[in-house]
N, C-alpha and C positions, 0 to 999 in steps of 0.2 A: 581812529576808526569812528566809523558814525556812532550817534549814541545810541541807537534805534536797534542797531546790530548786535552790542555789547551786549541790550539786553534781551534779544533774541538768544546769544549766546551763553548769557545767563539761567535765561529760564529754560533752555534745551537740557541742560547739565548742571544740575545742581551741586553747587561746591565746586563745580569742575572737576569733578569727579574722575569721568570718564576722561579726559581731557589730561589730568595729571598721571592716570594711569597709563593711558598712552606715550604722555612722553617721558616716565619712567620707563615703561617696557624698551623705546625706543633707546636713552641711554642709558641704561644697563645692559640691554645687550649687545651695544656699542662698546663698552668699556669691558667686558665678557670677551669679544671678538679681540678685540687689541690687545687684550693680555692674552690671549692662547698664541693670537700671532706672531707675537714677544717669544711667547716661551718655548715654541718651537724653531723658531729661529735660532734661537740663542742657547736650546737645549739638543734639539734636532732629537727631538722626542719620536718615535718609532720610524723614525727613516731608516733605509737601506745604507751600506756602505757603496753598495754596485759596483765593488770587485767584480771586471768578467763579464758586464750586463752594459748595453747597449746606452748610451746616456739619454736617451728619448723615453726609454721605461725607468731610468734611476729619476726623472725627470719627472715622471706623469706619478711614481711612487710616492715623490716628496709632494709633490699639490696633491697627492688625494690624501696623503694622513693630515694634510695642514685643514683642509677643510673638513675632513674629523675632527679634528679639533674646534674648529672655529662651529663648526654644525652643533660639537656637544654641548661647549660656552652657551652658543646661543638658543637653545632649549632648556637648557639649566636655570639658565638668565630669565626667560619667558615664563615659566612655570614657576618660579619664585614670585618673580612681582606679582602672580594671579595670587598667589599665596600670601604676601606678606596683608592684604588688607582683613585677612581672617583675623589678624592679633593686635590687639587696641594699642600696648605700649610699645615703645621703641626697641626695648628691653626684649621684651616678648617677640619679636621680630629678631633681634639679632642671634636670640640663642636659637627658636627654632630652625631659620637660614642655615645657622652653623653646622646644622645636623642633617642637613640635606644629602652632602657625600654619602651615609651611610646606608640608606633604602637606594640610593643609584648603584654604586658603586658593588653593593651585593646584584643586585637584578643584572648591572651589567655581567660580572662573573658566571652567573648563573645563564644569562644568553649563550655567552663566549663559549664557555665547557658544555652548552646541549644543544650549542648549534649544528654540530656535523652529525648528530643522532634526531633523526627529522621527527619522528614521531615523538622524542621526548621532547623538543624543544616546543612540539604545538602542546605539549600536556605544561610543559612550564609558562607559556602567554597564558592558559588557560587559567590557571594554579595561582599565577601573578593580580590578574585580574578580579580572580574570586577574591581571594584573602584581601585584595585594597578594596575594595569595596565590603566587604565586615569590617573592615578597620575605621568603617567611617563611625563605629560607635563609641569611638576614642576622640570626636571632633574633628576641630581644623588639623591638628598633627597627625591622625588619622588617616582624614580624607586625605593629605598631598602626601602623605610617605607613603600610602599606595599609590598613590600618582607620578611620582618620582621610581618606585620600587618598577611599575610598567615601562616606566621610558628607559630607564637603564637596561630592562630586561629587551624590549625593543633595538635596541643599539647594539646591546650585544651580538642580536641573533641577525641582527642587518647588516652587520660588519663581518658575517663571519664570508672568508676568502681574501679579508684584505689585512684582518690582523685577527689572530689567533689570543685565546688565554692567558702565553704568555707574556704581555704582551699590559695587561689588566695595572699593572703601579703605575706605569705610564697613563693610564687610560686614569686610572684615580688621581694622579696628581692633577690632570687635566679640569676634572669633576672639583676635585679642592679648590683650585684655581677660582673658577667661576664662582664658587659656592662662596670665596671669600671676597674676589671682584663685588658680586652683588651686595653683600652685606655692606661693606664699606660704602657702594653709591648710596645705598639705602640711608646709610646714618650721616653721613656726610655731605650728603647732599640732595637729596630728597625726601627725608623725614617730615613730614609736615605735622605741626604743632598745631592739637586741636582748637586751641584757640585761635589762629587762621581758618583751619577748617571751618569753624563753626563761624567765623566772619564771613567766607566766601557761601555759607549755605543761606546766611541771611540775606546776603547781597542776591543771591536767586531768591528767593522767596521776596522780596521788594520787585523784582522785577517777575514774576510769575501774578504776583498779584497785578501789574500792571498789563500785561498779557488779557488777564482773565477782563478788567475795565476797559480795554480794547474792544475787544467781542460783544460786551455789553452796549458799551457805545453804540457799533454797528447795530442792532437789534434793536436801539431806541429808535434810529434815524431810520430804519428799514420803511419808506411807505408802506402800504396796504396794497394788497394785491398782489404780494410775492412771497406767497406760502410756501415756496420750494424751499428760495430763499433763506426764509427764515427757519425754514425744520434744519436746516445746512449749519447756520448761527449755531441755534439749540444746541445742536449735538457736539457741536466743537465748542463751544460754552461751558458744556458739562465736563467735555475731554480736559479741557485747562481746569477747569474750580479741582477735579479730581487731583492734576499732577500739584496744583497749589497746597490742601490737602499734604500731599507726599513732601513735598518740600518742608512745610511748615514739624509734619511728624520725625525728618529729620534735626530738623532744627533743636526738637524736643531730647532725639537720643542721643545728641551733642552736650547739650545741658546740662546733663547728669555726669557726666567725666568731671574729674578734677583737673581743675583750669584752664578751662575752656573760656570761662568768664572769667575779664580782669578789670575790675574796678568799673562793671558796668551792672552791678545789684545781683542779689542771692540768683541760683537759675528758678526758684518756685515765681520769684516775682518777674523774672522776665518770660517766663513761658505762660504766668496769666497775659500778660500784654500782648505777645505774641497772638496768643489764642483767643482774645478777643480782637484784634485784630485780623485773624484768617475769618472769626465767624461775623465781623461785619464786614470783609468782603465778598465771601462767599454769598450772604443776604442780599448786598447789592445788586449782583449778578444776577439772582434770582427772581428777583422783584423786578430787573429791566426785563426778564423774559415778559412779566404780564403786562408790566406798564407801555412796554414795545408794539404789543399786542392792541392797544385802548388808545383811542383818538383823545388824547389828554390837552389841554385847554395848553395855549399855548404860552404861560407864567409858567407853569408845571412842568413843561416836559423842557424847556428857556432852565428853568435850575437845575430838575434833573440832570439834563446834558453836561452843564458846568460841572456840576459833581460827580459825574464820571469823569470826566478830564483831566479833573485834581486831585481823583484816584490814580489814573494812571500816572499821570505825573510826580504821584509822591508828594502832593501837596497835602499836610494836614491844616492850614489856616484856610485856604482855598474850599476844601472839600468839607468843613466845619461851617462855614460861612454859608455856604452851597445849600449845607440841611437847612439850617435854622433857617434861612431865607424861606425855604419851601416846607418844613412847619407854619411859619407863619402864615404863607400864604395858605395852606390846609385850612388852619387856625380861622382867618379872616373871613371867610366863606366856607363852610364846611361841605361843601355839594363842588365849589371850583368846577363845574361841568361833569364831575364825577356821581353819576347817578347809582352805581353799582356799589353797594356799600363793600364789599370786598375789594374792589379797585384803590376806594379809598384807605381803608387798612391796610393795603399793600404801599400806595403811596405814603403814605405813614410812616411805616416801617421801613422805607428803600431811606426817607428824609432819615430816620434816627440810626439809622443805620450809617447815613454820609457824618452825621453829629458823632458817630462813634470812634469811625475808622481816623477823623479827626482828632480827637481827643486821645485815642490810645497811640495814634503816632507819635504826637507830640510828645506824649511822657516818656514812650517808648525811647524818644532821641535825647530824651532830657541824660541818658542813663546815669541813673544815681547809683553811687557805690556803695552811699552808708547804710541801704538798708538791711535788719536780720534775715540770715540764711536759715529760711526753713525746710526740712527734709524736703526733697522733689526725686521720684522714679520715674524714669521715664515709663511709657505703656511702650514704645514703639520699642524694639532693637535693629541695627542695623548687620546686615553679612553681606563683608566683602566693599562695604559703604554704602550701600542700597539697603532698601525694605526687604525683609525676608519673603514677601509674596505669599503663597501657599504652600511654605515648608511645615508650618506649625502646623498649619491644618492637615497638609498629608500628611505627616507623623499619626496625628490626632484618629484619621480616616484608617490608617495602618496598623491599629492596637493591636488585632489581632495576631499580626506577624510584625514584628520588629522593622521597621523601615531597613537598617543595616542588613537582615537576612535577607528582606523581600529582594533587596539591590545587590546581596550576591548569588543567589537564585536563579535572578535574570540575568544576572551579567556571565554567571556560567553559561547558561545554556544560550544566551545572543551569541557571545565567544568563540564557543565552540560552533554554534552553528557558520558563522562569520567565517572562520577560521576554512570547513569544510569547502563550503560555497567560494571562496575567494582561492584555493589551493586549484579545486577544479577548473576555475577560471585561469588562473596564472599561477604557477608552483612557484615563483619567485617573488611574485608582489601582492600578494596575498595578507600579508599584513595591510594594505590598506583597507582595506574589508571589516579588519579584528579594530583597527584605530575607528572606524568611522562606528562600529560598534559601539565600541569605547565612551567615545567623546559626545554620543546619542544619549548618556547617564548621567552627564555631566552636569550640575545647572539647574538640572529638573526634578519633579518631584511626583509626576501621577502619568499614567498612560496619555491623557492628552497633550500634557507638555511635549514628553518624549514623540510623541507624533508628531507633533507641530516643529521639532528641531530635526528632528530625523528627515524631513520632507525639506527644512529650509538648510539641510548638509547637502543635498542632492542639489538643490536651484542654486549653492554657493559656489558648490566645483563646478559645475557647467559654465557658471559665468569665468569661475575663475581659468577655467578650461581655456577658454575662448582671449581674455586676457594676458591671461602666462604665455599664451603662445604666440602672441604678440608681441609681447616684450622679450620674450626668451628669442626671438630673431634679432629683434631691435638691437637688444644689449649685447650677444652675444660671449665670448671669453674674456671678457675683462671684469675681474673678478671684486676690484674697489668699485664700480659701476656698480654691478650686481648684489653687492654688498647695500649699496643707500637703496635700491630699487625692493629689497626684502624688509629693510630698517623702515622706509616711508609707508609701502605696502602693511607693513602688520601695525604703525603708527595710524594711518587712517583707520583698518580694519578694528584695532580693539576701542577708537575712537567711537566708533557709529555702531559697535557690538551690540549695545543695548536699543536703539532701534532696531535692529533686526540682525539675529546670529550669520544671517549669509553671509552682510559686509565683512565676519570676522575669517570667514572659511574660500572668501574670492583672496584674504590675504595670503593664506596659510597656500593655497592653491597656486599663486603667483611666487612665494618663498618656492615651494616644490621643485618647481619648472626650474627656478634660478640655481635651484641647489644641483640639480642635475644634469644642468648645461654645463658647472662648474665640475661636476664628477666624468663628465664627458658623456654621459648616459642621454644625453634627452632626443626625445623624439616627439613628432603631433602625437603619434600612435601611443605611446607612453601617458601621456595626458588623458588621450581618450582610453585605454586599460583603466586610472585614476578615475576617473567618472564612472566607472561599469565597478568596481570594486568599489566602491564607496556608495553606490546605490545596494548592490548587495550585503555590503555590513549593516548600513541606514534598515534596509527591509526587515534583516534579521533582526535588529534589534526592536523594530515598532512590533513585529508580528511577535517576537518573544514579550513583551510587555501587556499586548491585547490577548495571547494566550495562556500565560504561564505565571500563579500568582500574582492575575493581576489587578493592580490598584487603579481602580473604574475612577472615570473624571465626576461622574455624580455621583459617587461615595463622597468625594470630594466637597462637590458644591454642598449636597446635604449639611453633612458636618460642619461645612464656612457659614451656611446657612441659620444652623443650629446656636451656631456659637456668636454671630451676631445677634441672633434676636434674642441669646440671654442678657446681653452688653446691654442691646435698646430693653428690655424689662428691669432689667436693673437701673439705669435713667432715668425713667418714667418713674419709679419707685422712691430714688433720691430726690428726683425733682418735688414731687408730692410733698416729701418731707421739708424739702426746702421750702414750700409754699408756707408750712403749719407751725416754720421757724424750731425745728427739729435736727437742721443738718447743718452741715458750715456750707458755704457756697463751693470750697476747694473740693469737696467731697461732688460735689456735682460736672464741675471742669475733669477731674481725675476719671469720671464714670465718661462722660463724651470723650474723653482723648482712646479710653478705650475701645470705644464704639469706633472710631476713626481707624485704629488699627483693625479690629474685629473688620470693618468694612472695606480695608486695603486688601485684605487677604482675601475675602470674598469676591471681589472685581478679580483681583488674582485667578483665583477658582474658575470664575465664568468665562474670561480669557480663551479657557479651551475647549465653551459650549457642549459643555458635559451635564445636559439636564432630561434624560429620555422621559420622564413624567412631565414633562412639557413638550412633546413632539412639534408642536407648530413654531416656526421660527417670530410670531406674533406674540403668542403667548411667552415665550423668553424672553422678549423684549419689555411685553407690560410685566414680567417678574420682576426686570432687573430694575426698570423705572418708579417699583410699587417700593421698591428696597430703599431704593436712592432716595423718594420724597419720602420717607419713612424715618431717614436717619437726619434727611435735613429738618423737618419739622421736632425731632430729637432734640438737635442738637439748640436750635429756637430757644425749649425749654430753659438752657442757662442762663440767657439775657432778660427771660420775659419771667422768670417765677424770682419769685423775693418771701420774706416773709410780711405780714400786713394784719392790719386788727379784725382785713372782713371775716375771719373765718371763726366763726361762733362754735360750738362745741358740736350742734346739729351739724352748720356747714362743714367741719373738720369732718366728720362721721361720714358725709356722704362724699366727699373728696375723697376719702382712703378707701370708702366703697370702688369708687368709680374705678381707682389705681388699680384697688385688687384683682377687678372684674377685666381689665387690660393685662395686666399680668397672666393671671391663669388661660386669658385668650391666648397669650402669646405660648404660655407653656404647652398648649394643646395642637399649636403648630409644628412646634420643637418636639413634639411623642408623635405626630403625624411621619415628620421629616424620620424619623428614626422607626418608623414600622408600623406604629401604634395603628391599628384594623379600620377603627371609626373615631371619630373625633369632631366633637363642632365648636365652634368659634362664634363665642357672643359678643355684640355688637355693645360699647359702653359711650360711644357719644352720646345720647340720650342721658346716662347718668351725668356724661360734664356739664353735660345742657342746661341741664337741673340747676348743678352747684352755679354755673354763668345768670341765670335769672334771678339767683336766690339773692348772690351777691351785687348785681344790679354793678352801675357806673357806664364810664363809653364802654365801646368796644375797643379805644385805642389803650385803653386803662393797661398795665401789665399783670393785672389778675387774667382780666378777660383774654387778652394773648395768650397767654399761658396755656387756659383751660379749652381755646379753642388750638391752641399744638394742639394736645392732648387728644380731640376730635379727630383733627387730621391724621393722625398719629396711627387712631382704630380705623378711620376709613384706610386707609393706605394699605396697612395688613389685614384688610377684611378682603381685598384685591387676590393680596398674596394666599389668605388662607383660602381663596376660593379656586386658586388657581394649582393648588398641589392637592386639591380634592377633599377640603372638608365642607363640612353644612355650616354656612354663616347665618346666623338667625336675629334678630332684635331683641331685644330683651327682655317683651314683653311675653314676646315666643317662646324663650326661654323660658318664662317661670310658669307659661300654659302648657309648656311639655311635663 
């Protein structure tokens, strides 16, 4: 395969994440499927004897319990592998798996025996649904043993007319079956040992960063005069530095497991390297936006270029060679055509920035084993192998009511309404209505999510409508056919899930069609009921969430809001110290990595443009852009503050002034975000200004850097605080008020 592709393929799925889960889900429930059709063959587990009966119905009897069977396997099958990546060890995996029969296997019973009694069999979907979702306050065994306790209760009550209660050992041994099928592919053959893991997320994170030097590239080489152009660049520039970012904070929550790392140095010392390594690419990036922008002398923008090339390519003697070339030539001329003294601090910085990314690869690849292991925590966690998103934060936005209750709450009352709504429509397929319900809670965390899934359940069945009924002509009753075409179908589908939940619900919608051509049931008209039931589950459950205890998306942002700008105050704080030679540097890395997650979960948040005190779609925009330069001139801080002799006891004095004065600005934004009536925000670039003149040198000095972060830092949230509604004032204002 091209190499170009691999690392497209790379940097789309980091670790291959989504990729292995896929093809897990696929053989698992392959091997799920083979063994039920084993064990009914060779058991003839709920068949007829058909003494007396016609051999066309002993006939159509025996294929529809075999694809009960093979339907329960392969649900069993499905819902574990979504489950096993909830439990870090293998261990932790095999025993919860094992215990999966016991939430099925009850809910099935429990279908079976109140299926023929209609009103109680909707009080039991109802009853099922509640209780799994409280149960999420037990965690990941929680969440899928109500998960599992629904499907079996679903099965039961969807099976009732073709096999009865008695009928439930059989139907458990079936459930055993699977439940030990998957354990076994699980440990024998798809267990992945973090230490691969944590190799294939490096291998993305090498090629994400090359992604991100791509973009940049274009943006250098963009002539003038193609501003559309280039806002296009920009915006997909930022879209990558972000997912690089994501990759790199993976990398980080890999680190911290035990051994993960094998004889390639302590994880503290490889997650600095790492980390100076994301933030002198991310710099680079940044710096091509201005320098892209500026008719740069043509030595200048002759090395720049090389040094993006040798980023991308993963050259550190190349992209090392590249800066220092283009220091010198800074060096040699210090104007180089560069009249804008800003231009040139930026070229400056893009050069020692290419000298960085250089140098920490290098060492990076040297990887030494012998050095001491010093404690390392990750900031980041992962659920399920991804970033948690906005779970922390809607828990956080949820104090008042318990996330667990708020989500069974709603998931009664969506349920029941679902349930109503989908009966009146169809008395018999009315469960789609209560699933689409369901599976609208799944995943998400605040009313905007569930909006935004609940709208992309509707656009998935409709495709997948349109689809299935395609292929459900095409393939027809041949039932090994039908079989790959639901295996490949839900193989793409949980493949491309995380771009967008439809690809996963056009899968699930094509399984449908296939499973019902095999039951002899299908119809277009069946499809189309599936689409009209699934829109009104979807409805019920957005409108139960917008109406009924609900967790508002800017409660949300608020609180992502809040709780990154305590992360960037605290930064700013550590950095200061770092400067006065007061802190250890590690203490300053550990405060940014924070900030990096604090700022995942907030993009998270904004995701679902949940900010009504910014009504104009402009105004959200300079919010989200005043955040983003905010945290990247932040994060600047760790490269550019050191400690040094200029700081005289005066200059110390008015440096921790200056911090303070950034601080409590920021605190008065954070009492804004949370109610606070009146609130103003003083302006403290003037006081860095101060300490930068006091202490005198270049501007390219790493004093002067630093102290003008710090600048940039107040200007940026003097933006934001002007835009959620306080009085920004100067300082001089300040002390005349």
């Amino acid at each position: 395969m091209n190499r170009d592709w691999v690392d497209r393929l790379r940097a789309a799925d980091p670790g291959a994440t989504r990729l292995l889960m896929a093809g897990q889900l696929a053989v698992t429930m392959a091997a799920a499927m083979t063994a039920e059709w084993a064990f009914v063959r060779w058991t003839g587990a709920l068949q007829i004897d058909g003494d007396g009966l016609p051999p066309a119905a002993v006939a159509a009897q025996h294929h529809g319990v075999l694809v009960v069977a093979l339907m329960l396997g392969a649900v069993v099958a499905m819902v574990a592998v979504f489950a096993a990546p909830m439990f870090e060890t293998a261990r932790q995996r095999a025993l919860n798996l094992a215990m999966v029969p016991l939430p099925t296997v009850g809910g099935l019973a429990l279908g079976l025996a109140l299926a023929p009694y209609r009103i109680w069999s909707f009080v039991a979907i109802v009853g099922v649904l509640t209780l799994g979702a409280y149960s999420r306050r037990f965690g990941p065994r929680g969440f899928f043993g109500g998960n599992f306790a629904f499907q079996g209760t679903f099965f039961g009550i969807f099976l009732h007319g073709l096999i009865t209660i008695s009928a439930i050992g059989w139907l458990a041994l079936e459930v055993c079956l699977a439940a030990a099928v998957t354990v076994a592919v699980q440990l024998a053959f798809l267990s992945s040992r973090d230490d691969r893991t944590l190799g294939r997320l490096r291998r993305s994170f090498g090629a994400r960063s090359g992604r991100v030097a791509s973009v940049a590239l274009d943006l250098l080489d963009l002539p003038p005069g193609h501003e559309r152009e280039r806002a296009r660049l920009v915006r997909r520039l930022q879209r990558r530095t972000l997912r690089f970012n994501e990759s790199a904070l993976m990398v980080d929550a890999y680190l911290g497991r035990p051994g993960a790392l094998i004889g390639q140095g302590g994880p503290a010392a490889v997650h600095q390297r790492l980390f100076d390594l994301e933030l002198a690419v991310t710099n680079i990036a940044r710096f091509a936006i201005t320098l892209g922008s500026t008719d740069l002398p043509p030595q200048v923008h002759r090395r720049a270029r090389e040094g993006l090339v040798a980023v991308g390519e993963l050259n550190p003697a190349a992209a090392k060679a590249s800066g220092e070339a283009m220091l010198a030539t800074l060096t040699d001329d210090d104007s180089q055509g560069l009249a804008d003294p800003r231009v040139r601090i930026v070229a400056h910085r893009f050069a020692s920035s290419l000298v960085g990314f250089g140098e920490g690869l290098a060492v990076l690849r040297a990887a030494v084993g012998n050095e001491p292991s010093a404690d390392f925590e990750p900031a980041a966690t992962l659920v399920g192998g991804f970033l948690a998103g906005s779970a922390t934060v809607s828990a956080t936005a949820s104090a008042r009511l318990a996330p667990n209750v708020r989500v069974a709450v709603q998931m009664c009352v969506a349920a029941t309404a679902a349930l109503i709504l989908g009966d009146a429509l169809d008395g018999r397929r009315y469960y789609w209505a209560v699933i689409a319900a369901f599976v609208t809670f799944m995943g998400v965390h605040n009313a905007g999510e569930q909006l935004r899934k609940g709208s992309l359940r509707v656009v998935g069945t409709l495709a997948g409508v349109l689809i299935g009924a395609l292929l459900a002509h095409l393939v027809g009753p041949h039932v090994v056919v039908a079989l790959a075409v639901i295996l490949v179908a839900l193989f793409l589908g949980v493949w491309l899930m995380r771009s967008s939940y439809a690809w996963f619900v056009v899968a699930i919608t094509i399984a449908v069609s296939q499973l019902y051509v095999e039951l002899n049931e299908y119809s277009d008209d069946l499809l189309l009921l599936r689409l009209e039931e699934t829109a009104i589950g979807a409805a019920a459950a957005v409108l139960t969430v917008l109406l009924v205890v609900p967790l508002r998306t800017h409660r949300v942002v608020r609180v992502a809001t809040r709780e990154y700008l305590t992360e960037l105050a605290s930064l700013a704080g550590l950095a200061s110290e770092r400067m006065l030679g007061t802190t250890d540097v590690s203490e300053v890395r550990a405060s940014a990595r924070r900030l990096d997650v604090a700022y995942q979960a907030l993009i998270a948040a904004l995701a679902a443009r949940g900010l009504p005190l910014l009504p104009a779609p402009s105004e959200r925009a300079q919010f989200a852009a005043s955040l983003s330069a905010s945290r990247n001139y932040a994060r600047n801080l760790l490269a550019d503050t050191e400690p040094g002799p200029e700081f005289a006891p005066a200059r110390a004095e008015a440096l921790t002034l200056a911090t303070k004065t950034l601080r409590t600005s920021i605190e008065e934004i954070t009492a804004m975000l949370d109610g606070a009536e009146k609130a103003i925000y003083v302006r403290s670039a003037s006081l860095y200004e101060t300490v930068a003149v006091a202490v005198a040198g270049p501007l390219t000095a790493p004093v002067q850097l630093a102290l003008r972060d710090f600048e940039l830092i107040d200007g940026a949230l003097a933006v934001v605080a002007d835009l959620v509604g306080l009085d920004v004032v100067a300082l001089d204002e300040a002390r005349a008020s």
